[in-house]
C-alpha positions as a Python dict, from the first residue, in 0.01 Angstrom:
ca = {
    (1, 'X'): (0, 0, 0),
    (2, 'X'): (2, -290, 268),
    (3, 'X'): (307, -142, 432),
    (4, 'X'): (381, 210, 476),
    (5, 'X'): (706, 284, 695),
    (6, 'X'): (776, 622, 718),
    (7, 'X'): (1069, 826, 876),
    (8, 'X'): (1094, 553, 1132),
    (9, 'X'): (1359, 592, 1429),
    (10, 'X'): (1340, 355, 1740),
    (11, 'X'): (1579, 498, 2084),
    (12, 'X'): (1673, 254, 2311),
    (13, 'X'): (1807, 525, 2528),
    (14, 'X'): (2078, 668, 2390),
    (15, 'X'): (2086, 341, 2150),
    (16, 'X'): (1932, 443, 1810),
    (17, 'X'): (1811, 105, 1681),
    (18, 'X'): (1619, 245, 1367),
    (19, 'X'): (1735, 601, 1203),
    (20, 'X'): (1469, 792, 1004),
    (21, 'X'): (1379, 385, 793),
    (22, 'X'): (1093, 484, 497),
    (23, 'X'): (991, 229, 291),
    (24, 'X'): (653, 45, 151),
    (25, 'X'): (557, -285, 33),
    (26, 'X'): (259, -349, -208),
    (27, 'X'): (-18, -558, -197),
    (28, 'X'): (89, -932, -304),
    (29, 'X'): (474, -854, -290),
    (30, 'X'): (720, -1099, -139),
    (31, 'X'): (1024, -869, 18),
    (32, 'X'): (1297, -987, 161),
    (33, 'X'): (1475, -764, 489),
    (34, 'X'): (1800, -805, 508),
    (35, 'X'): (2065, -654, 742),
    (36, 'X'): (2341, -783, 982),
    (37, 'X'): (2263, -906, 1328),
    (38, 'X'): (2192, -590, 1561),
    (39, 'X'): (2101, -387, 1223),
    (40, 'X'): (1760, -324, 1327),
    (41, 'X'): (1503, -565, 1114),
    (42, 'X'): (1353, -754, 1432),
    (43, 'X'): (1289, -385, 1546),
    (44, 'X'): (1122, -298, 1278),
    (45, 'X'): (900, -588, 1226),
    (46, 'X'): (796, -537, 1597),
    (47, 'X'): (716, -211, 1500),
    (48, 'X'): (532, -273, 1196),
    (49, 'X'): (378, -578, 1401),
    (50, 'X'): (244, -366, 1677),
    (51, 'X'): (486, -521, 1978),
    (52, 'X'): (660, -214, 2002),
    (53, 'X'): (595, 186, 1940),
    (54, 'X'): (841, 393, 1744),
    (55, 'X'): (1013, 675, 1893),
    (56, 'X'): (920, 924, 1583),
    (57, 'X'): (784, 853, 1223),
    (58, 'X'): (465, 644, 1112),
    (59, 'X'): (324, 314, 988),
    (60, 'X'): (27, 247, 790),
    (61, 'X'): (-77, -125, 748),
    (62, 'X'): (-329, -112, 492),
    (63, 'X'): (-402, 235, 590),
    (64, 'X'): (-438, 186, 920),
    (65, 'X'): (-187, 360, 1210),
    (66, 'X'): (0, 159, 1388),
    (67, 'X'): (-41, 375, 1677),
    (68, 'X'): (-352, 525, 1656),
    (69, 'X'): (-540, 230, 1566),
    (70, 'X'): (-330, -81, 1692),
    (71, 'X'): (-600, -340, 1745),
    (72, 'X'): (-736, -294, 1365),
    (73, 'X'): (-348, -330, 1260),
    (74, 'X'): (-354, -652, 1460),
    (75, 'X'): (-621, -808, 1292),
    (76, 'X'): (-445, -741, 941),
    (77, 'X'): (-92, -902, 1076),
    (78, 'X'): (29, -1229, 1102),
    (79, 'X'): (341, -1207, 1287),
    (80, 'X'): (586, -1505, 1298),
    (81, 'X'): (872, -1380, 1597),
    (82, 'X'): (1254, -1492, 1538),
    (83, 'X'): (1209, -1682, 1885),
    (84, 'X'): (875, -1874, 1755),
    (85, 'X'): (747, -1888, 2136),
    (86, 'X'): (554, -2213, 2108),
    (87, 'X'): (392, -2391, 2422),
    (88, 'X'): (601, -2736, 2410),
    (89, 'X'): (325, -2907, 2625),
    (90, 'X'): (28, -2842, 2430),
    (91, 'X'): (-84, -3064, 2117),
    (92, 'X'): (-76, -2884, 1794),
    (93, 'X'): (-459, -2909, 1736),
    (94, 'X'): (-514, -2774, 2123),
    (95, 'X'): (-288, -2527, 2045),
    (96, 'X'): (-427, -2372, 1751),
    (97, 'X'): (-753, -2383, 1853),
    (98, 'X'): (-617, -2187, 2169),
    (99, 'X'): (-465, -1903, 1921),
    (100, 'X'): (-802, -1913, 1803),
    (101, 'X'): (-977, -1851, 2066),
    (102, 'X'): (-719, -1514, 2130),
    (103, 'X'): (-882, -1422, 1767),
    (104, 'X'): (-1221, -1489, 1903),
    (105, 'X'): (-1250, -1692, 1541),
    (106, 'X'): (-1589, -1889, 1474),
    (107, 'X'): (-1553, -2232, 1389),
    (108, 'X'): (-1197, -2250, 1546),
    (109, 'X'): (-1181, -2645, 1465),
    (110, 'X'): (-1280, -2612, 1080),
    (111, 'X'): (-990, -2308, 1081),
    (112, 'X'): (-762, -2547, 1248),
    (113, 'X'): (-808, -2842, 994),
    (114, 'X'): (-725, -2593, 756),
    (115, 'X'): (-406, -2446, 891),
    (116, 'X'): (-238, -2779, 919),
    (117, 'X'): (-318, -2867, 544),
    (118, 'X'): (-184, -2528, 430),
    (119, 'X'): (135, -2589, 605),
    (120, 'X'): (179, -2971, 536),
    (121, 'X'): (141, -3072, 949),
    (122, 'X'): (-120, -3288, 852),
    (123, 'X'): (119, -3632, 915),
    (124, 'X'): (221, -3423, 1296),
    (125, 'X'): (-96, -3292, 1404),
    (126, 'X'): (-140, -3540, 1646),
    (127, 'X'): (176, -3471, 1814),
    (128, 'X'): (262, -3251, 2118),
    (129, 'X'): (467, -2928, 1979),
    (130, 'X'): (771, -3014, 2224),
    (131, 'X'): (809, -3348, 1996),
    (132, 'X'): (845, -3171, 1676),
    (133, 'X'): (1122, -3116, 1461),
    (134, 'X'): (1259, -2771, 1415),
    (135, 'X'): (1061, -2701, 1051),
    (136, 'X'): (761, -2837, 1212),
    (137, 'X'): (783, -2605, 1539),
    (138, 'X'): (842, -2319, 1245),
    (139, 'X'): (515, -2461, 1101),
    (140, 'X'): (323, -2465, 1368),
    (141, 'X'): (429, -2086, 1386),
    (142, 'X'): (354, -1967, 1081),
    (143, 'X'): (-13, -2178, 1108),
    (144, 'X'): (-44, -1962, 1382),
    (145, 'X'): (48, -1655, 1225),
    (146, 'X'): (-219, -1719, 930),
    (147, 'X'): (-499, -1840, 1152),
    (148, 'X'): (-716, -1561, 1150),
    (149, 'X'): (-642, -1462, 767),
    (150, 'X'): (-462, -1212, 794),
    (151, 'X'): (-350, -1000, 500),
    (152, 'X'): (51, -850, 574),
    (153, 'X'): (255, -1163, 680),
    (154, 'X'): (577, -1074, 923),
    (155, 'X'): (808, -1395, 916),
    (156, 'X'): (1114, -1286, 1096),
    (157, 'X'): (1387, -1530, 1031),
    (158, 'X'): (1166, -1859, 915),
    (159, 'X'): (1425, -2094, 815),
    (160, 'X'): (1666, -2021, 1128),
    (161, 'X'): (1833, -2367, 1228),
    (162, 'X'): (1656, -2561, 964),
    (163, 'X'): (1787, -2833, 749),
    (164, 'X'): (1827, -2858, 340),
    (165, 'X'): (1550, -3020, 334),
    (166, 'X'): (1342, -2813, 577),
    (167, 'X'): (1439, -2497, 415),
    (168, 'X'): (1308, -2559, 103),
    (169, 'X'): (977, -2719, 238),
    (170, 'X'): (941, -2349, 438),
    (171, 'X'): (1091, -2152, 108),
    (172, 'X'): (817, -2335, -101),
    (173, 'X'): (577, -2231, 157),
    (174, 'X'): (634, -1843, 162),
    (175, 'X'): (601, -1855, -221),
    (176, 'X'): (266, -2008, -191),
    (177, 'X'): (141, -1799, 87),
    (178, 'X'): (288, -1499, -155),
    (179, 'X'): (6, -1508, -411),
    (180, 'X'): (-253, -1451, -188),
    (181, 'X'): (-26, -1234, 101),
    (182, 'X'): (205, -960, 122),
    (183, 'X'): (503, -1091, 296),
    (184, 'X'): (808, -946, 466),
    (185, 'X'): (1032, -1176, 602),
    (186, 'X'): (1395, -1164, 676),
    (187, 'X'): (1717, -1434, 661),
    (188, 'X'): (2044, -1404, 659),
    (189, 'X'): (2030, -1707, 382),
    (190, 'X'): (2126, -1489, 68),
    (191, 'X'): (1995, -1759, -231),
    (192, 'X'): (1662, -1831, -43),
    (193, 'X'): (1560, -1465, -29),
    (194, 'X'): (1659, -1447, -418),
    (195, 'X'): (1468, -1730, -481),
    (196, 'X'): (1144, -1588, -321),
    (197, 'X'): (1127, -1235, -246),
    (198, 'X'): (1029, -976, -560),
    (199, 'X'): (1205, -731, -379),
    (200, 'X'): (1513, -682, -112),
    (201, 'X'): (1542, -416, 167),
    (202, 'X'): (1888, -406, 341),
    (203, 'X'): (1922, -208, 650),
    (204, 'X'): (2247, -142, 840),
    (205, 'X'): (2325, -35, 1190),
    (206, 'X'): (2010, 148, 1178),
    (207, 'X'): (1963, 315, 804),
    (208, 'X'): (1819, 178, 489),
    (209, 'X'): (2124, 145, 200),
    (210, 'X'): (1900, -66, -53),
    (211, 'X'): (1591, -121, -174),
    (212, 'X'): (1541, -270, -504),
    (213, 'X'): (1394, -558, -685),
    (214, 'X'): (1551, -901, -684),
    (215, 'X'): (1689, -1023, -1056),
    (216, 'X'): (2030, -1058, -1280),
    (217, 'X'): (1913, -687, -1339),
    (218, 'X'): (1880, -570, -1027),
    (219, 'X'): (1987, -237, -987),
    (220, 'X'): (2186, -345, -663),
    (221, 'X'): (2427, -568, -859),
    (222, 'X'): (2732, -453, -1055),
    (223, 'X'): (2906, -556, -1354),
    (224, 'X'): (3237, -784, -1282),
    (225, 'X'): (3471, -832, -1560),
    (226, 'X'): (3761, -1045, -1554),
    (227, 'X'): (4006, -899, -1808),
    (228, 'X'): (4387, -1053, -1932),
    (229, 'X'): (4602, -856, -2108),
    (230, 'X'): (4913, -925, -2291),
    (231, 'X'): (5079, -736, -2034),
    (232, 'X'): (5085, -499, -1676),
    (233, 'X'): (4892, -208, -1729),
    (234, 'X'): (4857, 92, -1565),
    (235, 'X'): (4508, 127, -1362),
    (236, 'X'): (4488, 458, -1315),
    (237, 'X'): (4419, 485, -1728),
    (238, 'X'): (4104, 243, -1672),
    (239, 'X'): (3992, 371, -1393),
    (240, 'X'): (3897, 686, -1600),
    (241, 'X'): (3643, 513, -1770),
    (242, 'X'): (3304, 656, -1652),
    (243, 'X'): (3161, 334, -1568),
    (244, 'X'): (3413, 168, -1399),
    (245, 'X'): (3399, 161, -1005),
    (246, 'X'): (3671, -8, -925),
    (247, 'X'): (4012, -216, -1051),
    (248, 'X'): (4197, -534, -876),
    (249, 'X'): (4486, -674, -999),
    (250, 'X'): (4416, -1058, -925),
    (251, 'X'): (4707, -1340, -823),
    (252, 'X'): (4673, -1481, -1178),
    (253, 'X'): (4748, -1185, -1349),
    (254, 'X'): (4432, -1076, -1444),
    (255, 'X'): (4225, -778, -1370),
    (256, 'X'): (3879, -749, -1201),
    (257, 'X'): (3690, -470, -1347),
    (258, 'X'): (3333, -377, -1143),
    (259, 'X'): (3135, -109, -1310),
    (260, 'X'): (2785, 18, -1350),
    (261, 'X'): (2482, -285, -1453),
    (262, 'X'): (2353, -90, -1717),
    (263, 'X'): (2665, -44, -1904),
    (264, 'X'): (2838, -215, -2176),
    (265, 'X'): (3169, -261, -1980),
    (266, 'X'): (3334, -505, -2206),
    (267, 'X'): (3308, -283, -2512),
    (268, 'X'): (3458, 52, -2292),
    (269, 'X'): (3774, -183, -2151),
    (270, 'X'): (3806, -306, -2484),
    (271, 'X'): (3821, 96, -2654),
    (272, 'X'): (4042, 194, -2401),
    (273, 'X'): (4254, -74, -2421),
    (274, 'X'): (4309, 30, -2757),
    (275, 'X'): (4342, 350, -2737),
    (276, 'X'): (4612, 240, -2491),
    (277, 'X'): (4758, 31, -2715),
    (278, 'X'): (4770, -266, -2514),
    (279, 'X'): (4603, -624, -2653),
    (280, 'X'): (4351, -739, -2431),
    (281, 'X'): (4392, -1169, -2432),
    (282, 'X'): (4060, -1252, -2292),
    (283, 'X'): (3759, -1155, -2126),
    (284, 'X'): (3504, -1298, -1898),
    (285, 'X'): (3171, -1171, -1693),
    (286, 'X'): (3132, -1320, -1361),
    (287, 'X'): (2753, -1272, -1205),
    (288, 'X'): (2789, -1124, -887),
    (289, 'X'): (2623, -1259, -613),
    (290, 'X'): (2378, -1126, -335),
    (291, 'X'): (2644, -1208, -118),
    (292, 'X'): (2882, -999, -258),
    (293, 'X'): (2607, -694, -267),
    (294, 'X'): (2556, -751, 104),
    (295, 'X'): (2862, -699, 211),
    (296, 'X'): (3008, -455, -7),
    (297, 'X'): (2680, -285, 163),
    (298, 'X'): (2678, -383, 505),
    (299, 'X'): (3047, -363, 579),
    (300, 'X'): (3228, -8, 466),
    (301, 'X'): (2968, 188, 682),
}
């Protein structure tokens, strides 16, 4: 495993930021870390990133203690902060070659060269940082955050404040950087972290409430149903069904069935509806969305 997180609680005095968090992340996965704001994810990437100690539990990066052997764990991490510190007065090239001088890395300038190709500044490098457009500042910290190879990448929130356009430049870039590095990055931008991560972690006000794999599959999404009938019926029948979670009448008339994904719940409406003796006019699935997983989640706990 890259990333072993185990037990994890973080006290900030009486505060409990993080409450008993386990989770891991394998070699060459792209997760997405999800949570509201004050959840607990920047915690725990500080954590996992060596910039703060737990109050109980443990993390391994690639085997390797977070605690006990910190300086090893920070050789293996390449941390991108939500803030992106950047020094505005220093030249991109100067300032790379100053991260890589923290690294004690030989050849600093060949490493530098190589940086700004893998993360397009190649047209800015000549620039000083404070000039820079928002994606290119967030460029310039995830160049610095890959500098010294490292093999866990920790981008929390990349594509804060940037553009369309920017996003997708950075989106496209953490999908690249994914075949060759385990990444865990977090966003509050629900379609970008389906449209990179493998996996999703959700964390709220403290506790882990998901962790599954990203897909029309995925275990965290439910079936919705949108179901007509030829007249009112009485939900408390339905809601017998073993499948079904829940029943809305909608302002059109019609009735929003969510149930279990790996159920057929079109064919169990349909028998009961039947069995009911009441003529069902129409039916249609609607895909739910991340969104909607979120903060059916995030929000009733």
């Amino acid at each position: 495993m890259s990333i072993e997180v185990t037990n994890v609680s973080k006290l900030y005095g009486t505060q409990k930021a993080l409450d008993g968090v386990s989770f891991n992340v394998k070699k060459g996965e792209i997760v997405g870390f999800l949570g509201p704001n004050g959840a607990g994810k920047s915690t725990m990437m500080k954590i996992i990133s060596c910039f703060l100690p737990q109050s109980s539990g443990s993390v391994k990066v690639c085997g390797h203690d977070v605690e006990t052997d910190s300086m090893k764990v920070r050789s293996l991490v390449g941390y991108l902060p939500e803030s992106n510190p950047l020094y505005y007065d220093m030249y991109i090239k100067e300032y790379l070659e100053f991260v890589c001088g923290i690294y004690a890395l030989p050849n600093p300038k060949q490493q530098v060269e190589k940086m700004i190709a893998v993360t397009g500044l190649e047209l800015e490098q000549h620039k000083q940082i404070g000039q820079l457009s928002k994606g290119y500042k967030q460029r310039v910290g995830i160049a610095q955050a890959l500098i010294h190879d490292p093999q866990v990448l920790i981008l929390d929130e990349p594509t804060s404040g940037l553009d369309p356009n920017q996003l997708i430049g950075i989106r496209s870039l953490i999908k690249e950087l994914g075949k060759e590095k385990t990444v865990l990055f977090s966003s509050h931008i629900m379609q970008e972290v389906e449209a990179v991560s493998d996996r999703i972690i959700i964390i709220n006000k403290g506790k882990l409430v998901a962790d599954q794999k990203v897909g029309a599959s995925s275990a965290l999404k439910k079936q919705v149903v949108l179901v007509e009938f030829d007249s009112e019926i009485d939900v408390t029948k339905f809601k017998i069904i073993p499948s079904v979670d829940s029943i809305a009448k909608l302002n059109d008339g019609k009735y929003q069935f969510v149930g279990k994904q790996d159920a057929d719940l079109r064919k169990e409406v349909s028998r009961k509806a039947q069995e009911l003796d009441v003529l069902v006019l129409g039916m249609t699935v609607v895909d739910q969305k991340l969104e909607d997983v979120f903060q059916e989640l995030t929000s009733k706990r």
